[in-house]
Each structure stands twice: as C-alpha cells, then as structure tokens.
PDB file of N, CA, C, O and CB in Angstrom:
ATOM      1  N   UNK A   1     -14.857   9.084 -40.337  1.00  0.00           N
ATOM      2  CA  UNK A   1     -15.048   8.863 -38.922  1.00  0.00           C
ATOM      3  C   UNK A   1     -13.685   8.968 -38.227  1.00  0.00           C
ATOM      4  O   UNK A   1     -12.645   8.754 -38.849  1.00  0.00           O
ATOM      5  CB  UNK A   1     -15.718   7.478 -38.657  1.00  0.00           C
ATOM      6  N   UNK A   2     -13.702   9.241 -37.163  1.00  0.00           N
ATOM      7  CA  UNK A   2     -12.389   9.697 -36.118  1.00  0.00           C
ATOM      8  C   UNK A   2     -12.758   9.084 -34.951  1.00  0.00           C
ATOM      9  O   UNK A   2     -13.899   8.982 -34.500  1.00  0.00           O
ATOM     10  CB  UNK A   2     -12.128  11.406 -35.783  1.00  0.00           C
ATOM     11  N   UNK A   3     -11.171   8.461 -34.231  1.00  0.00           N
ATOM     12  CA  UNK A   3     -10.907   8.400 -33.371  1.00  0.00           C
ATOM     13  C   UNK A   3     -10.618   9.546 -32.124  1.00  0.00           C
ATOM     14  O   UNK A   3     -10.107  10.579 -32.554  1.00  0.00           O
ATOM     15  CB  UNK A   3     -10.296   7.793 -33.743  1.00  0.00           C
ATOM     16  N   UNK A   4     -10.829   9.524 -30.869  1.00  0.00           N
ATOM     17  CA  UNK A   4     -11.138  10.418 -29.936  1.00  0.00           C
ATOM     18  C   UNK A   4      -9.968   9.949 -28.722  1.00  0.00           C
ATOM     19  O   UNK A   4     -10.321   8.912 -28.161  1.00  0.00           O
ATOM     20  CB  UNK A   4     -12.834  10.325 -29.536  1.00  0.00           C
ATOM     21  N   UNK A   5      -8.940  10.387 -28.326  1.00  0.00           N
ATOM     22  CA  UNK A   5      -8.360   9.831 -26.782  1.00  0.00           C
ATOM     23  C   UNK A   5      -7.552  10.792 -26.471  1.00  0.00           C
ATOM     24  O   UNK A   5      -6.717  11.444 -27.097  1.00  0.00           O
ATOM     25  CB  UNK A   5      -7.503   8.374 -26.659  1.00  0.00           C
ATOM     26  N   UNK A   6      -8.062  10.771 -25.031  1.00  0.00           N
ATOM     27  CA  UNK A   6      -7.309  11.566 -24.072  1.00  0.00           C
ATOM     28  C   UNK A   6      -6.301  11.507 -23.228  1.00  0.00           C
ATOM     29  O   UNK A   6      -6.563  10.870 -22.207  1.00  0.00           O
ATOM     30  CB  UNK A   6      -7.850  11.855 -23.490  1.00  0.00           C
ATOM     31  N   UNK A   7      -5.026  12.037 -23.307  1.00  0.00           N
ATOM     32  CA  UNK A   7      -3.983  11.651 -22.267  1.00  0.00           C
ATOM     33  C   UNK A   7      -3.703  12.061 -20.865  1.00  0.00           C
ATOM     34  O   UNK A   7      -4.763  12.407 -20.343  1.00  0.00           O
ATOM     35  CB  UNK A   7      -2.979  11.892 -22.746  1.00  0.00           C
ATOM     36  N   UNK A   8      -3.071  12.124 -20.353  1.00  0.00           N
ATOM     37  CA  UNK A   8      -3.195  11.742 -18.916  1.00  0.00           C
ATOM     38  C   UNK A   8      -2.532  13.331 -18.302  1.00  0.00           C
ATOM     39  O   UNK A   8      -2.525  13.593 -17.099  1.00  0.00           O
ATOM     40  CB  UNK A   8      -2.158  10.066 -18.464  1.00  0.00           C
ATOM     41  N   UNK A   9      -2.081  14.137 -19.210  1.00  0.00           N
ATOM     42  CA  UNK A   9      -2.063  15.694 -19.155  1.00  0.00           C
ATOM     43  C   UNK A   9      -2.797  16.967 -19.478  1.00  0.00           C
ATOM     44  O   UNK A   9      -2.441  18.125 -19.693  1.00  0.00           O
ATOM     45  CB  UNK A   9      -1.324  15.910 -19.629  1.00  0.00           C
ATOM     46  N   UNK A  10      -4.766  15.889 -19.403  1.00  0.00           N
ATOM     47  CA  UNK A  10      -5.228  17.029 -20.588  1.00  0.00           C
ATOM     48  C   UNK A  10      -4.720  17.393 -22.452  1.00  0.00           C
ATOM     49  O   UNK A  10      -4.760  18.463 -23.060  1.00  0.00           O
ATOM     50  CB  UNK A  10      -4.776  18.332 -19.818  1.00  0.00           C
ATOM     51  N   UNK A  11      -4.324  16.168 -22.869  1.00  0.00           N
ATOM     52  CA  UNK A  11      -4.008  16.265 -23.578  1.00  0.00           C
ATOM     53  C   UNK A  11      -5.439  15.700 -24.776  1.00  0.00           C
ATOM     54  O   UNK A  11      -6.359  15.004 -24.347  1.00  0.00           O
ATOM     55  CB  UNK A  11      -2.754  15.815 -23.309  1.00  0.00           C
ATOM     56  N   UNK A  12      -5.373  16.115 -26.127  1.00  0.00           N
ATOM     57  CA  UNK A  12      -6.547  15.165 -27.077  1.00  0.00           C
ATOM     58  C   UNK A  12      -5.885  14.834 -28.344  1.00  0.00           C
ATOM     59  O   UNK A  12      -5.089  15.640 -28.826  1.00  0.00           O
ATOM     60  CB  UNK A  12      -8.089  16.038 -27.525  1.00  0.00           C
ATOM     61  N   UNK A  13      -6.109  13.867 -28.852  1.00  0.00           N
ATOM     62  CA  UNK A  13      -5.485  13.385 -29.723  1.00  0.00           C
ATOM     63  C   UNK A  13      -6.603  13.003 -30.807  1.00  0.00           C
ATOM     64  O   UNK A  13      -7.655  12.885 -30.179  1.00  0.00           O
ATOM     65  CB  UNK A  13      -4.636  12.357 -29.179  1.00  0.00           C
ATOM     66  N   UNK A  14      -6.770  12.816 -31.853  1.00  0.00           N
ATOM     67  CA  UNK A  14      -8.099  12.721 -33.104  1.00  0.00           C
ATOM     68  C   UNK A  14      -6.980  12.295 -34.318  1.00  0.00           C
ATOM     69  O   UNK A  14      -5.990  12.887 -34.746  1.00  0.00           O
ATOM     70  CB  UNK A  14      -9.216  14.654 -33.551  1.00  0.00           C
ATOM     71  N   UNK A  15      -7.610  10.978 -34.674  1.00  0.00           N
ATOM     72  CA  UNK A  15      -6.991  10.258 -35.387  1.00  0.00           C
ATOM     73  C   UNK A  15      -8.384   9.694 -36.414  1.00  0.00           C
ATOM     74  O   UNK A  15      -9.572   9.707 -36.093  1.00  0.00           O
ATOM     75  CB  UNK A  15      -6.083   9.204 -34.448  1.00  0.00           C
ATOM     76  N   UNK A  16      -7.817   9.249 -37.633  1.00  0.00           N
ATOM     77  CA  UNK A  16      -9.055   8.564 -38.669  1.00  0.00           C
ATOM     78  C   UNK A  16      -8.825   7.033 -37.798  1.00  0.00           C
ATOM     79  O   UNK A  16      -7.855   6.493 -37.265  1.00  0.00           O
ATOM     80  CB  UNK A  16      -8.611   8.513 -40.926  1.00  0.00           C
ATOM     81  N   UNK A  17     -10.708   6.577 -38.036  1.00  0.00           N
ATOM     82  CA  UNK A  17     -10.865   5.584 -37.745  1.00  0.00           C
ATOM     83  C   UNK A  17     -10.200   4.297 -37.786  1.00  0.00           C
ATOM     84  O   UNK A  17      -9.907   4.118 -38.968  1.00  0.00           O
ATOM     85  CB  UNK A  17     -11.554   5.607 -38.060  1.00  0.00           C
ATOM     86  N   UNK A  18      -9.770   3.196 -37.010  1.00  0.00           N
ATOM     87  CA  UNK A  18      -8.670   2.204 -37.357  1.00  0.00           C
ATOM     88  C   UNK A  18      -7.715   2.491 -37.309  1.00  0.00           C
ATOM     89  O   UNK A  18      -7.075   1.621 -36.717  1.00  0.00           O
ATOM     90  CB  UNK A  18      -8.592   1.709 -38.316  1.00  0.00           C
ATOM     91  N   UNK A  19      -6.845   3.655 -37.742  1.00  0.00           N
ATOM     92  CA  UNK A  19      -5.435   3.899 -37.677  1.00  0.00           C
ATOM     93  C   UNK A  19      -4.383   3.615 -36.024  1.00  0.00           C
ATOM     94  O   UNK A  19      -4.867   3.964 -34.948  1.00  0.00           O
ATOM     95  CB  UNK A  19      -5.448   5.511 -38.151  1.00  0.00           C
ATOM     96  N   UNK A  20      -3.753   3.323 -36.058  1.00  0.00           N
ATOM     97  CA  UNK A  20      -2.809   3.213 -35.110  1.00  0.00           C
ATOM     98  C   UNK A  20      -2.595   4.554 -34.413  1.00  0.00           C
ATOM     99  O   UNK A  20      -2.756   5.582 -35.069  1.00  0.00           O
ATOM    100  CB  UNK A  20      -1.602   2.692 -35.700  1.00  0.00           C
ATOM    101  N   UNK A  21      -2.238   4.614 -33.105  1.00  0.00           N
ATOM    102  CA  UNK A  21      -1.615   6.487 -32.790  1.00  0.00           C
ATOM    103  C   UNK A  21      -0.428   6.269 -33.043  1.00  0.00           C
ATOM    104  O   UNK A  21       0.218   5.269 -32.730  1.00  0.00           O
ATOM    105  CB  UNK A  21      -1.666   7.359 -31.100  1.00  0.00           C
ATOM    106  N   UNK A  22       0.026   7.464 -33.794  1.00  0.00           N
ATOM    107  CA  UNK A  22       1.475   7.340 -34.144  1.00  0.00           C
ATOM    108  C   UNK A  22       2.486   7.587 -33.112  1.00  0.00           C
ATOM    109  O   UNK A  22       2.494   8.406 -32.193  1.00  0.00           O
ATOM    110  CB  UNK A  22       1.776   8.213 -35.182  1.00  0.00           C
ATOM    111  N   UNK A  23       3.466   6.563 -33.522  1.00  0.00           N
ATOM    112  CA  UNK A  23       5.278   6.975 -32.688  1.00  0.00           C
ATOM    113  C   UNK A  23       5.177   7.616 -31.416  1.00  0.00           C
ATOM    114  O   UNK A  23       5.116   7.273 -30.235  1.00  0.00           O
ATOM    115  CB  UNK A  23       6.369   8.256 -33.603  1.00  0.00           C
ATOM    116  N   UNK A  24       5.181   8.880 -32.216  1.00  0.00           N
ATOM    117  CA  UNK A  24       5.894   9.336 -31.671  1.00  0.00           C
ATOM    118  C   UNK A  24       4.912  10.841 -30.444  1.00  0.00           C
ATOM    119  O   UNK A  24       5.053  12.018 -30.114  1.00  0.00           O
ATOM    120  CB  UNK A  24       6.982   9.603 -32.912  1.00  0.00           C
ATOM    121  N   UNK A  25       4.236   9.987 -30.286  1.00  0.00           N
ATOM    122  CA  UNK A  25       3.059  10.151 -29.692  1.00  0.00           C
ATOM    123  C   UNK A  25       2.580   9.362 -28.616  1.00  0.00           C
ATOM    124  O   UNK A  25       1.504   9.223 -28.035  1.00  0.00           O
ATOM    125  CB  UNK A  25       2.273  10.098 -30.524  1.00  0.00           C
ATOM    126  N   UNK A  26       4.004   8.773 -28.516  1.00  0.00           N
ATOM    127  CA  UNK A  26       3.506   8.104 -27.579  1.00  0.00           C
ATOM    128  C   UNK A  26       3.239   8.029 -26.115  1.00  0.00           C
ATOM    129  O   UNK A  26       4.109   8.728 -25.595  1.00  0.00           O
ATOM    130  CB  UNK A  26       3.898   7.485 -27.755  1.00  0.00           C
ATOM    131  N   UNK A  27       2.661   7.655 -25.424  1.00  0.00           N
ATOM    132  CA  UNK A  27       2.151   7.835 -23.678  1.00  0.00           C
ATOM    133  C   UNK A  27       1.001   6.727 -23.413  1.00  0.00           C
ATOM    134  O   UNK A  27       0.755   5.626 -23.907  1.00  0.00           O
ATOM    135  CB  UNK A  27       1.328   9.628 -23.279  1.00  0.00           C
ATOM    136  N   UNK A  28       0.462   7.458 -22.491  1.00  0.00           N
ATOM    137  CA  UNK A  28      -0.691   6.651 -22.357  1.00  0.00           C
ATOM    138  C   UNK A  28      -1.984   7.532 -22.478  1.00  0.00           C
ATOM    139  O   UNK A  28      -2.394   8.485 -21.816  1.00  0.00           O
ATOM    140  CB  UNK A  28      -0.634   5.899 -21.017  1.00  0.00           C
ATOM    141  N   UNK A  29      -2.554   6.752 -23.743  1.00  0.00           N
ATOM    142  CA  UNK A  29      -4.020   7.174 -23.981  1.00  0.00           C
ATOM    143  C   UNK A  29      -4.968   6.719 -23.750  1.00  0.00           C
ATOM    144  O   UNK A  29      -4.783   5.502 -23.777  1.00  0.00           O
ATOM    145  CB  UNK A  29      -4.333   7.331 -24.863  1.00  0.00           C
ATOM    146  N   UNK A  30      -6.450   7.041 -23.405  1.00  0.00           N
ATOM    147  CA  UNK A  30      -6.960   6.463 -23.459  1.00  0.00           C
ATOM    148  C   UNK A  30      -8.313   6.828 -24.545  1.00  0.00           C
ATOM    149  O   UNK A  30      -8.581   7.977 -24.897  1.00  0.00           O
ATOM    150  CB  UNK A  30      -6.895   6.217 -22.339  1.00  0.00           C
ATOM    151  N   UNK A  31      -8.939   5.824 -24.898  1.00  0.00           N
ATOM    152  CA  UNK A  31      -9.924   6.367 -26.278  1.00  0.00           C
ATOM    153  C   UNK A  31     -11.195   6.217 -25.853  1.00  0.00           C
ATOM    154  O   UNK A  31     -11.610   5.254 -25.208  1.00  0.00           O
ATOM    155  CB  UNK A  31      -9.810   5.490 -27.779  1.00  0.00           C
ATOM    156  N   UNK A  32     -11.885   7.250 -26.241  1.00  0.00           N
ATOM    157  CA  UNK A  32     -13.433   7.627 -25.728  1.00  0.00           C
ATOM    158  C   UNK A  32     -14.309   6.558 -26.475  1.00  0.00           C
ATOM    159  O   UNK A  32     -14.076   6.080 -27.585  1.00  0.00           O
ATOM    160  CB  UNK A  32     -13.994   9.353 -26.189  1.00  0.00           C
ATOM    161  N   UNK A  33     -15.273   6.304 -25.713  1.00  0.00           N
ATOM    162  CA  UNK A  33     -15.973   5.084 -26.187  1.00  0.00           C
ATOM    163  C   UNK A  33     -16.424   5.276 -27.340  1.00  0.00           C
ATOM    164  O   UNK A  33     -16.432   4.268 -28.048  1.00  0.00           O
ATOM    165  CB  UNK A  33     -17.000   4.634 -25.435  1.00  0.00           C
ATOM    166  N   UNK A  34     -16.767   6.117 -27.747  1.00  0.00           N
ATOM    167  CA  UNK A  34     -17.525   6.203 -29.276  1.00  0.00           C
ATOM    168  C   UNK A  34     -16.816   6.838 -30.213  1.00  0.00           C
ATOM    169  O   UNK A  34     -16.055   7.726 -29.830  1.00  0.00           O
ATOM    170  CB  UNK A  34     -18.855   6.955 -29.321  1.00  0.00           C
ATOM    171  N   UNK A  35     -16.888   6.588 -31.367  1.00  0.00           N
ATOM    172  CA  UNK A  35     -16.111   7.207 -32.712  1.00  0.00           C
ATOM    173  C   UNK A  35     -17.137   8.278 -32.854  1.00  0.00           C
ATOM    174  O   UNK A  35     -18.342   8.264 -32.603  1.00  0.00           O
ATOM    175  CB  UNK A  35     -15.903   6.112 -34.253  1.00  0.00           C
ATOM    176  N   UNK A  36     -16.508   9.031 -33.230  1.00  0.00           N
ATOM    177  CA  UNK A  36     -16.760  10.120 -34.203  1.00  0.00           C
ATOM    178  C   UNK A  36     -16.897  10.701 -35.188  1.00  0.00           C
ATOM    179  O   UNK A  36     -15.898  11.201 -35.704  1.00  0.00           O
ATOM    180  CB  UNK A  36     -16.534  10.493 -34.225  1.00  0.00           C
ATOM    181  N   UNK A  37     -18.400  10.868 -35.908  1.00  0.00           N
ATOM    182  CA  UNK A  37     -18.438  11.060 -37.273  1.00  0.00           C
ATOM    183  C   UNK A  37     -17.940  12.102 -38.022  1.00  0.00           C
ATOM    184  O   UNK A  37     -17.472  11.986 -39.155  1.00  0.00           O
ATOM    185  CB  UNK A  37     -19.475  11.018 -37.564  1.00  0.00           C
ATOM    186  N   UNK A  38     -18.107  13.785 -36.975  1.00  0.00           N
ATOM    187  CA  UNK A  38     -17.882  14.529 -37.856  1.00  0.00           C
ATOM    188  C   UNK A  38     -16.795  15.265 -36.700  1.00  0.00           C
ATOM    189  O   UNK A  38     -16.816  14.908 -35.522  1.00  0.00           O
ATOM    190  CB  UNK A  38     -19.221  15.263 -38.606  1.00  0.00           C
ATOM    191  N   UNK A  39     -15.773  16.424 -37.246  1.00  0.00           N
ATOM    192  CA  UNK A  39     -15.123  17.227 -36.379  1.00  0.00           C
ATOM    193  C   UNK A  39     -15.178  18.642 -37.009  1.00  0.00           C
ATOM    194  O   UNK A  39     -15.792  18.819 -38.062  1.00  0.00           O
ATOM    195  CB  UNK A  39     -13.713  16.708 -36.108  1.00  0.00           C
ATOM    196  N   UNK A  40     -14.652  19.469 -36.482  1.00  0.00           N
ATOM    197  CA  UNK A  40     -14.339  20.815 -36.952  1.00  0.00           C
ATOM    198  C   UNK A  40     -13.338  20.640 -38.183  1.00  0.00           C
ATOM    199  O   UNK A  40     -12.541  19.706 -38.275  1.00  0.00           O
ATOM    200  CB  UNK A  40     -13.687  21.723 -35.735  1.00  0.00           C
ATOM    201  N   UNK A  41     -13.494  21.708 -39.155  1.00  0.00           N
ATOM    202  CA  UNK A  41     -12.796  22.202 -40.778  1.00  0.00           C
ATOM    203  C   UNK A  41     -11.065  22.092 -40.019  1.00  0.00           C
ATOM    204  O   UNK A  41     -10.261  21.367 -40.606  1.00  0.00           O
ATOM    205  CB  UNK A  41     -13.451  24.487 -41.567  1.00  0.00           C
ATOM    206  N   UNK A  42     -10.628  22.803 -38.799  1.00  0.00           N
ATOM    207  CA  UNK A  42      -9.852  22.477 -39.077  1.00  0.00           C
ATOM    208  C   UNK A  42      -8.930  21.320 -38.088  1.00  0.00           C
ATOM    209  O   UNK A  42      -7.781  20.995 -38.386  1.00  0.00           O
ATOM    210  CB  UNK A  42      -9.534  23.514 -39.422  1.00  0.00           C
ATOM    211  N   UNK A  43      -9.450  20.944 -37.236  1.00  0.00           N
ATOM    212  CA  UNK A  43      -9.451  19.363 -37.005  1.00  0.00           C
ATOM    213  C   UNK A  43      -9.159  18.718 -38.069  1.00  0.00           C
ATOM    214  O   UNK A  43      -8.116  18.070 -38.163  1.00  0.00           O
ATOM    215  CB  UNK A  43     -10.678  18.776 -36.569  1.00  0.00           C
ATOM    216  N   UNK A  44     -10.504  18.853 -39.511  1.00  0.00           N
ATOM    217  CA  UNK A  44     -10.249  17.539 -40.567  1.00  0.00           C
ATOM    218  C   UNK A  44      -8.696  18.101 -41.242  1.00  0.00           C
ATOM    219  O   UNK A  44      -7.735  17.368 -41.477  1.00  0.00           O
ATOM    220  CB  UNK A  44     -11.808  17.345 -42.075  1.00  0.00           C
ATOM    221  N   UNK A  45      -8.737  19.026 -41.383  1.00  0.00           N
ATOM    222  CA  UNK A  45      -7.336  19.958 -42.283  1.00  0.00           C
ATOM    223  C   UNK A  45      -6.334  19.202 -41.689  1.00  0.00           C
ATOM    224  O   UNK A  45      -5.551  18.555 -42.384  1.00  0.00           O
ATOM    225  CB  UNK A  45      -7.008  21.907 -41.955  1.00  0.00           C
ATOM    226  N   UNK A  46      -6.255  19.218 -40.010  1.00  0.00           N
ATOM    227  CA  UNK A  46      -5.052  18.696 -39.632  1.00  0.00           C
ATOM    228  C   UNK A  46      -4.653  17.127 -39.788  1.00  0.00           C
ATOM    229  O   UNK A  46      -3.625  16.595 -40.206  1.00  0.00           O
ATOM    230  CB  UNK A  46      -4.978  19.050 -38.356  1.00  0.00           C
ATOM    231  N   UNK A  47      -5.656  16.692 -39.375  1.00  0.00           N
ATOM    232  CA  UNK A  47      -5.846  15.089 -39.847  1.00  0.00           C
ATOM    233  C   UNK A  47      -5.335  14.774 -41.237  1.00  0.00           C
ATOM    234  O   UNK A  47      -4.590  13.855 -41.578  1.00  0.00           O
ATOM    235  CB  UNK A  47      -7.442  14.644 -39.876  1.00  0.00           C
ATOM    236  N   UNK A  48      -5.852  15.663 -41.918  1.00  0.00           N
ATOM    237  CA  UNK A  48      -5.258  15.228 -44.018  1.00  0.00           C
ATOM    238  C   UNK A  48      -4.289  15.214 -43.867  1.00  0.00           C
ATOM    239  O   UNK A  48      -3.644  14.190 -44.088  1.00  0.00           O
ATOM    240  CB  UNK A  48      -5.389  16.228 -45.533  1.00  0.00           C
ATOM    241  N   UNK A  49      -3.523  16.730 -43.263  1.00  0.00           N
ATOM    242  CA  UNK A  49      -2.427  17.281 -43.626  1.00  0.00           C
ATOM    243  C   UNK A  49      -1.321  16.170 -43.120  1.00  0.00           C
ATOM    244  O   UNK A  49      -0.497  15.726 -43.919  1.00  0.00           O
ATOM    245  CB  UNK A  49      -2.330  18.753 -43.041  1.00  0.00           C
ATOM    246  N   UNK A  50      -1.348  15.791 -41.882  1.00  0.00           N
ATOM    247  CA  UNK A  50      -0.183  15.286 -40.658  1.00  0.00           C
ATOM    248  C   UNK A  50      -0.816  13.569 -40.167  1.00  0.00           C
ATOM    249  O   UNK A  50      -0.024  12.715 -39.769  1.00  0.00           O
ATOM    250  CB  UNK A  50      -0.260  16.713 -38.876  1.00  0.00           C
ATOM    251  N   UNK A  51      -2.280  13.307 -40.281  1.00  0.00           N
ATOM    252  CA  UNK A  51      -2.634  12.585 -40.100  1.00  0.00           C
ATOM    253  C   UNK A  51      -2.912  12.138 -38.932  1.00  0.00           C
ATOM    254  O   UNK A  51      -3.231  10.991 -38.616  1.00  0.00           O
ATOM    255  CB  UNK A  51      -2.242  12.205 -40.605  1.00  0.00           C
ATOM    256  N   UNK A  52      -2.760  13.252 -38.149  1.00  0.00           N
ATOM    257  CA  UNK A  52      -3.477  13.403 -36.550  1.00  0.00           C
ATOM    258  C   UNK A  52      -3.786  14.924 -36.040  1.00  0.00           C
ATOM    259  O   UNK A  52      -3.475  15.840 -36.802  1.00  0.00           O
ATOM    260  CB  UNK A  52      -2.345  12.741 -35.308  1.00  0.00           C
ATOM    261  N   UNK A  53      -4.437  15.255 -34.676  1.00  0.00           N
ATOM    262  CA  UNK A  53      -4.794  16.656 -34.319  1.00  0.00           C
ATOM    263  C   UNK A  53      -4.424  16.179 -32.938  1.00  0.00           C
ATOM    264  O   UNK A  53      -5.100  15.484 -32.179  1.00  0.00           O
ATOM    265  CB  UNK A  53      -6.423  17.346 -34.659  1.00  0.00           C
ATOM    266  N   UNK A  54      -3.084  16.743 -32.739  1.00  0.00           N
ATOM    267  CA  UNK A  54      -3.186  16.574 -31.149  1.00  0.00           C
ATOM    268  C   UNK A  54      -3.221  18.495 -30.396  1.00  0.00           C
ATOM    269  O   UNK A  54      -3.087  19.547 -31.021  1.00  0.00           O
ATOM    270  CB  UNK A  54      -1.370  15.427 -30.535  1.00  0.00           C
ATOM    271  N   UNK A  55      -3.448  18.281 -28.911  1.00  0.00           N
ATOM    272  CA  UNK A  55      -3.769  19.728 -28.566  1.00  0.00           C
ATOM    273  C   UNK A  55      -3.933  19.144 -27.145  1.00  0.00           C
ATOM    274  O   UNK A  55      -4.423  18.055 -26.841  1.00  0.00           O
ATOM    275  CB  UNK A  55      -5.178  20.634 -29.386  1.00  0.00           C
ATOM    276  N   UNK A  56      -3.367  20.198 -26.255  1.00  0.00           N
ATOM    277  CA  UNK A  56      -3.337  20.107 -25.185  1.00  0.00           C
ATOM    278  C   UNK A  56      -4.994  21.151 -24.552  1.00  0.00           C
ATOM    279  O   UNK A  56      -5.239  22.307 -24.897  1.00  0.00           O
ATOM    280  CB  UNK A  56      -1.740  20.535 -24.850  1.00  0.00           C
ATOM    281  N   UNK A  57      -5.635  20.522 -23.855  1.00  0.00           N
ATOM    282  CA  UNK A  57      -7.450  21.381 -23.891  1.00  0.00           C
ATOM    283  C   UNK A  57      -6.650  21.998 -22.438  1.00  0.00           C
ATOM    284  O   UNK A  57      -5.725  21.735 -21.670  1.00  0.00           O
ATOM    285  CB  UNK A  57      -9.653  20.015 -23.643  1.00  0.00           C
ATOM    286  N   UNK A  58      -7.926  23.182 -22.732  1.00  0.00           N
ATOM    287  CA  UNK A  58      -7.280  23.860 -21.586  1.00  0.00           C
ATOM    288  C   UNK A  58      -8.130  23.729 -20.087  1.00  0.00           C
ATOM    289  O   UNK A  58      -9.272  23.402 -19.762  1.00  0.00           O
ATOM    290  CB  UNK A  58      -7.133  25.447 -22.034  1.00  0.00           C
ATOM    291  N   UNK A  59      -7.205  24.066 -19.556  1.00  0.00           N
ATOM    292  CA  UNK A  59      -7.630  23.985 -17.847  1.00  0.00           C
ATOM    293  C   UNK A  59      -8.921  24.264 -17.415  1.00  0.00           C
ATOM    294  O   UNK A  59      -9.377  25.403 -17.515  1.00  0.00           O
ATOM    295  CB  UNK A  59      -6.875  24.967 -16.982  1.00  0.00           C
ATOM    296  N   UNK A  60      -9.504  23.417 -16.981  1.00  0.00           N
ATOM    297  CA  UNK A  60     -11.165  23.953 -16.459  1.00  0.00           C
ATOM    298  C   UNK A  60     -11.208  23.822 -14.979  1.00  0.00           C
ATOM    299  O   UNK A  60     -10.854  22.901 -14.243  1.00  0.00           O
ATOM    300  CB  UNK A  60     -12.587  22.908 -17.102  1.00  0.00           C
ATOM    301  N   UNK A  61     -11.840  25.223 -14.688  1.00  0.00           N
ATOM    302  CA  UNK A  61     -11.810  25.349 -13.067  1.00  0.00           C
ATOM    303  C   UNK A  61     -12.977  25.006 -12.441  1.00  0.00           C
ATOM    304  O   UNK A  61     -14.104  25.360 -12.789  1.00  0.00           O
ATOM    305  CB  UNK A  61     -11.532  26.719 -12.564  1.00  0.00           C
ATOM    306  N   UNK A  62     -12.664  24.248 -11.428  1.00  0.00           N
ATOM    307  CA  UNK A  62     -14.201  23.727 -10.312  1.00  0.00           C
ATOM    308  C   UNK A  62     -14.770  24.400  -9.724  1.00  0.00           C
ATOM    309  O   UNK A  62     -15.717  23.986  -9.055  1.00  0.00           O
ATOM    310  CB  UNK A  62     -14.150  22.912  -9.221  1.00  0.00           C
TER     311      UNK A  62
END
C-alpha cells in the first residue's frame, strides 16, 4: 500500500505506507485522503529502488 501527496507546485510524491517523506523533500505536502493499494510497474520500481516516486504532473488546461 502507498502513500499519495501533492505539493503546492503540481508536484506528486508516492511513498510506502507509514513511512515518513523524506529530507530532503521537503515543502509542504499535502496527502490524499485515501491510501493506495496498487500503482504502476514503474512507480513500484521507483519506490524499491529510492524509496519514493516523486514527479512534477503536468499542466492541465481549463
């Protein structure tokens, strides 16, 4: 299960459940109400690898 929060630049951050956001990562987040069971192959890859998936989402027009 994964954590879900969004920063205040369009930014997303996906972390394993319980874990702290790391360091150096830091700002202000905020975390989507519900956890998350499953993510994309390589979402989980990045999570093993580094132990977070951060990514800036891109611009959506009104």
């Amino acid at each position: 299960m994964y954590d879900v929060y969004l920063g205040g630049k369009n930014d997303l951050l996906v972390i394993r459940h319980g874990l702290p956001i790391p360091s150096k990562l830091g700002g202000n987040w905020r975390k989507k109400k519900r956890t998350v069971r499953s993510v994309s192959e390589g979402i989980r890859e990045d999570v093993e690898k580094r132990g977070y998936h951060w990514r800036k989402l891109a611009n959506q027009v009104r």
